[in-house]
N, C-alpha and C positions, 0 to 999 in steps of 0.2 A: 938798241932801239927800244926795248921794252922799256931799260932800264928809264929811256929819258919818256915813254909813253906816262910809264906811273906818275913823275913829277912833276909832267903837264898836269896830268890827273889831281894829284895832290894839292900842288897849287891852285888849280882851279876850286877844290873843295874851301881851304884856308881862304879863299877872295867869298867864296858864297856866305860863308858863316861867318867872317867880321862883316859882312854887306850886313846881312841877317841882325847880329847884334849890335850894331851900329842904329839899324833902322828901328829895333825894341827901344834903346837907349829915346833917342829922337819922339819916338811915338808917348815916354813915361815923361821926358818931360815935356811936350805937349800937352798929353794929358792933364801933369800935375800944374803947370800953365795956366790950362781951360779952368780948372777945379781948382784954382789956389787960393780962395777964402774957407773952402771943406778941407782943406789941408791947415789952413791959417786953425780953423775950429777944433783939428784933432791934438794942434801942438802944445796944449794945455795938459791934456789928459796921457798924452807920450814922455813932458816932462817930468808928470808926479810919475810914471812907471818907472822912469829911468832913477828917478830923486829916492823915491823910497820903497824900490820893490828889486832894483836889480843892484844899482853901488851899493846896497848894507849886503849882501851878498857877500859882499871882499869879506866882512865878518863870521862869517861861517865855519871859518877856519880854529876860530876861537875856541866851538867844541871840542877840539883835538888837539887845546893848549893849555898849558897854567899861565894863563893871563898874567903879563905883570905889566903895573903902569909904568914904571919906567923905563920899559921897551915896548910898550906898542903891541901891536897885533904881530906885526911880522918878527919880530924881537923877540917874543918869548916863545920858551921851548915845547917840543913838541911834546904831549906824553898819551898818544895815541888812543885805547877807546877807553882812561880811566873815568874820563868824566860820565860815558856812559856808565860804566862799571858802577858809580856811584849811584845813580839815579837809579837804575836797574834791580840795585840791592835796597833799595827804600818802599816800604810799605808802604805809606801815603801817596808815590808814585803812582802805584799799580792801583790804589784807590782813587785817585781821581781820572786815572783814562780810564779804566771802569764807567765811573760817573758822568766821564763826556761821552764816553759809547751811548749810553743810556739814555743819556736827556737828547742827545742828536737824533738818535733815532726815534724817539718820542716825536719830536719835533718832526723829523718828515714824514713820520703813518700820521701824526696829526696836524701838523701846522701848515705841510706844503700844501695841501690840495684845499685849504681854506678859501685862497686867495683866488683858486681857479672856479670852486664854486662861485664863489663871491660875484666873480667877474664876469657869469652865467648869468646868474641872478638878477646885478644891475642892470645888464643887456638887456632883458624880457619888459624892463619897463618903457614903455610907450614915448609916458611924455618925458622930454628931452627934459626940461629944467629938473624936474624934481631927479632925473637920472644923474644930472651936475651936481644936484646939491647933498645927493647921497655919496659921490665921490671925494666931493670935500672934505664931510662929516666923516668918513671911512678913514681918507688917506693924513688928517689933523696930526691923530696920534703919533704918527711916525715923528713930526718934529720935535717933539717931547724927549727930553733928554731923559736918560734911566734912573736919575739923581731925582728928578721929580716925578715920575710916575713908581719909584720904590717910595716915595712919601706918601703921593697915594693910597698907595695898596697898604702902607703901613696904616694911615687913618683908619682904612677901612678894614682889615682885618686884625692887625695886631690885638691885646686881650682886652683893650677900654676901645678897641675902633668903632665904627659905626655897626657894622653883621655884626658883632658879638652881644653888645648892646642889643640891638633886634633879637637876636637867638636869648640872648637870658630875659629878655620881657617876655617873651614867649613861654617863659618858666623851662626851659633847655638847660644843660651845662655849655660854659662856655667853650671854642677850641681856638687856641691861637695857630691861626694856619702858618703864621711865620715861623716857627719853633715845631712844626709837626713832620717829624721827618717820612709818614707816610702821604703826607699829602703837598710837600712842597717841592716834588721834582714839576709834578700838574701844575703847580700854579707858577713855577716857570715857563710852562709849555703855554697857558694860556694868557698870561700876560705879553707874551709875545707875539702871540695871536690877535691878540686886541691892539698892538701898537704897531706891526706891521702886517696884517697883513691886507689894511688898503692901501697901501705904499705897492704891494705885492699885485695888485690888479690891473694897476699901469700897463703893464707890456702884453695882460692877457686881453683887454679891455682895446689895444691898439690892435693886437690881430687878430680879434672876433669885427674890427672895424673893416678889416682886410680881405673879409670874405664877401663873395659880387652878393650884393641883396637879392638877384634874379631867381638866384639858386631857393632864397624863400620865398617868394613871391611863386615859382613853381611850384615848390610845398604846397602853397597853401591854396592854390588853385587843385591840387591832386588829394585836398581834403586832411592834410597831416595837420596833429596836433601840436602842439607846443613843445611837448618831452620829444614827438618824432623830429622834430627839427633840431634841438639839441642834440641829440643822440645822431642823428643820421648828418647835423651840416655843421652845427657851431662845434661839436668835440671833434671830429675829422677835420676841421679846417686850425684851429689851436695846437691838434693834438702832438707836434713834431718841437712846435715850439714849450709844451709842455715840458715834454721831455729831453728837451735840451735844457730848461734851467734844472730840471732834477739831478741832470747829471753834474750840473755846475756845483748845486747844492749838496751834492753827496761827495764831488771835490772838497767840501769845507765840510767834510761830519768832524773835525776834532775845532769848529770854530762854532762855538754854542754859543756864544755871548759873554765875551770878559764883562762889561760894563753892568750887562744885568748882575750877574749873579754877585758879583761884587759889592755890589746896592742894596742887595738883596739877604744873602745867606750873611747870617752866624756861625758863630762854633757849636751852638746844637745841632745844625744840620750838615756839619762838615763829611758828615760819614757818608751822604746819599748829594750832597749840593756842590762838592770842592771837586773841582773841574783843572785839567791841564792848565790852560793860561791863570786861573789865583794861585795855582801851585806855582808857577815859575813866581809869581807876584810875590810870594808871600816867601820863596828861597832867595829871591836877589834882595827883596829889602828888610824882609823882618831878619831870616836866619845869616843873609850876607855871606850865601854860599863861595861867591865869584860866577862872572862872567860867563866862563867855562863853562860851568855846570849847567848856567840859567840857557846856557846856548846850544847844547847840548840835547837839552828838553824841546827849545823851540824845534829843531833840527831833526827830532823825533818826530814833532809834531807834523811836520811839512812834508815827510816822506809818507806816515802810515796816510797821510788826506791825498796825497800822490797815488798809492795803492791803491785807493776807494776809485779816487775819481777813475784811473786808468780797467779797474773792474767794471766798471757803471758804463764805462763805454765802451768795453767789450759781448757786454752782453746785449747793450743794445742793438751793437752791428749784428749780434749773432740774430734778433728776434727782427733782420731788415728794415731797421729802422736807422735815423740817420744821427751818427754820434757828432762829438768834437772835431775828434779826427781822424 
């Protein structure tokens, strides 16, 4: 009697939970249904993840092979962590993660909180037009590829550029900031300051938009100044979103910018400017390491920015604040 009481029992549970997931099932495509041009809108941005962020994946394996082209990826043999072993033992390795520690974190005590001031700043102005038209003027730069704003910065400072010129009419010695290895870790930090970071305003500039205006309007009937409404409504109302790109951002500390510095640095300043990705650049096609090697380094790269990011959100949960994941 029990025995057949339980299997009433049982059976009844197995009818409730396929009812249950039957009706989730029902309710998702509903939903996706109701919503399927926001679904039509996200399958662009699903195809490039799957195209080039999850199948070169299958590649990965390559670090822990001697590549040979004619077998393929799966074809050739394994030879376990030599290609590490390789890169590991190279001094120029350890000098350009060095370099990208360096300049990343250069970049977020100074580049990340540019954009959030910035995005303060534009806010506090009144009139709406001239607010548009400093967003423009701000966010231009971004589309400027790296190839012509390293021309740029070459007119203007290289040793005949325009500031050098100024600086020896002035009766100064000249300084080529391009070739100045004390001075051109900055002028990658601030060049990229000047080309994104009104691109970088965008999302803080959408959720200072996000905050009810009532909340100033009672400010400002209870007599608060300007800095007290910043400080007490616009930075607590931004501030979760802040740091959620920081922690995105400190996900990508070994991704400094291939394209700038590439544009940008020579072999005078290789000592302080040669960064993980021209390193891998300059072993796959100048030295024609192999694959292996070059994949190997990326494979490094992706774990130690795994590390970061996975730190960055643990400390944030610890300080009750709300991480990734």
């Amino acid at each position: 009697m029990c025995i057949f009481l339980y299997n009433i029992k049982e059976d009844y549970k197995r009818k409730r939970v396929y009812k249950m997931v039957s009706t989730q099932k029902k309710s998702l495509y509903k939903s996706i249904l109701e919503y399927k041009f926001i679904y039509l809108m996200l399958l662009p941005g699903i195809l490039f993840l799957l195209v080039f962020k999850y199948i070169p994946m299958y590649g990965i394996q390559l670090a822990f092979k001697d590549f040979m082209l004619n077998k393929g990826i799966s074809g050739s043999p394994w030879i376990g962590l030599d290609n590490f072993s390789y890169i590991w033992g190279e001094p120029e390795f350890w000098s350009a993660f060095g370099n990208t520690i360096i300049i990343s974190f250069l970049k977020l005590l100074i580049g990340f909180p540019f954009p959030v001031v910035l995005a303060i700043l534009i806010n506090e102005y009144k009139c709406e037009k001239y607010k548009k038209f400093l967003q423009v003027i701000y966010t231009f730069p971004h589309f400027l590829s790296w190839v012509i704003v390293s021309g740029i910065m070459f007119n203007l400072l290289s040793n005949n550029g325009a500031l050098n010129n100024l600086i020896s009419s002035m009766g100064f010695d000249k300084i080529n900031f391009l070739i100045n290895k004390s001075t051109f870790r900055m002028l990658l930090v601030s060049t990229g300051i000047w080309k994104e970071a009104g691109w970088g305003t965008i999302i803080y500039l959408a959720a200072i938009a996000g905050i009810n205006p009532s909340l100033y309007e009672a400010a400002t009937v209870d007599g608060a100044s300007r800095w007290q409404k910043i400080i007490h409504i616009t930075w607590p109302g931004i501030r979760n979103i802040v740091i959620l790109m920081f922690i995105m951002r400190v996900g990508h500390v070994m991704d400094v910018g291939f394209m700038q510095v590439l544009n940008m640095y020579n072999p005078a300043v290789y000592e302080v400017a040669d960064i993980i990705d021209t390193y891998i650049y300059r072993l796959t096609f100048e030295r024609a390491v192999g694959f292996g090697i070059s994949t190997a380094v990326g494979l490094f790269k992706g774990v130690t920015n795994l590390i970061f990011l996975l730190i960055a959100n643990a400390i944030s949960k610890k300080y009750k604040h709300s991480g990734i994941f």
